[in-house]
N, C-alpha and C positions, 0 to 999 in steps of 0.2 A: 727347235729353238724356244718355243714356247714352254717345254720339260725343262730343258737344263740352261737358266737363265743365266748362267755363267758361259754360255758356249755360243759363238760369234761365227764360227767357223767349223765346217766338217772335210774331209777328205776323205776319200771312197777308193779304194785301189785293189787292186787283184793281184797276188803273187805266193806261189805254192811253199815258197819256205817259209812264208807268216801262218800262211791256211796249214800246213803240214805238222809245225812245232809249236801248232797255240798251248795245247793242254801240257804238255810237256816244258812249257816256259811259263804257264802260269796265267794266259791273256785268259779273258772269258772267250767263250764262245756260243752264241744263241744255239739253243737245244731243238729248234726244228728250222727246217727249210722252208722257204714260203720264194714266191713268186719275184722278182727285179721289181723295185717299183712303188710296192706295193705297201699301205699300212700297217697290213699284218707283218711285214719285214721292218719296218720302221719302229712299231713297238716292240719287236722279237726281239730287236738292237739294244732298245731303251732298256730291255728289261736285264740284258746283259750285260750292260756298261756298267747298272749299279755304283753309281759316282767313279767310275773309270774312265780314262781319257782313251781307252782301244778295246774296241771289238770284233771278232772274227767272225764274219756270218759263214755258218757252219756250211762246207762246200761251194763254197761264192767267193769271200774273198775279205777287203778288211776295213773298220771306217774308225777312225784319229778324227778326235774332237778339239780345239782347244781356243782362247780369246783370240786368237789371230789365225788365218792359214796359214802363213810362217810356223808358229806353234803346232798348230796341228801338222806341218808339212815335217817339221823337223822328227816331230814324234814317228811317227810312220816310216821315214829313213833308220830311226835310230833300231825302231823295232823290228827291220829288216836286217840290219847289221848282225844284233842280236841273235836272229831268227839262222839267218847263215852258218853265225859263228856253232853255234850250239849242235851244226848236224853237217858242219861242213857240205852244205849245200851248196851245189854248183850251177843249180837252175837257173 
């Protein structure tokens, strides 16, 4: 919060058709793995949002930033919709 003085709210979720078709749709995705928790995950995020409201932590899963959790909740369904459509994903 302290980083992106625009962002009120985070959402944190795990789901294989966002984590499967990030690079393929275009989302960032942090370039290493690091521990649940942890700050080195929390800046591995930061550095991969790069003024974006979604990022995929690489093998983990996925965090929607935005001024409301509404906002960040909506994003996160829409990216999943997305994520489905693009691989006809049934998981």
């Amino acid at each position: 919060y302290k980083t992106c003085r625009d962002v009120n709210a985070v959402f944190h979720g795990h789901n294989n058709a966002i984590i499967m078709n990030a690079e393929k749709l275009g989302f960032p995705v942090t370039e290493r793995e690091h521990e649940p928790g942890t700050i080195e995950l929390a800046k591995e995020a930061l550095k991969a949002l790069d003024n974006k409201n979604l990022v995929v932590l690489k093998n983990h899963g996925f965090v929607s930033v935005g001024k409301t959790m509404k906002e960040a909740g909506e994003l996160a369904l829409a990216t999943l919709k997305r994520s489905r459509e693009s691989a006809n994903f049934r998981g």
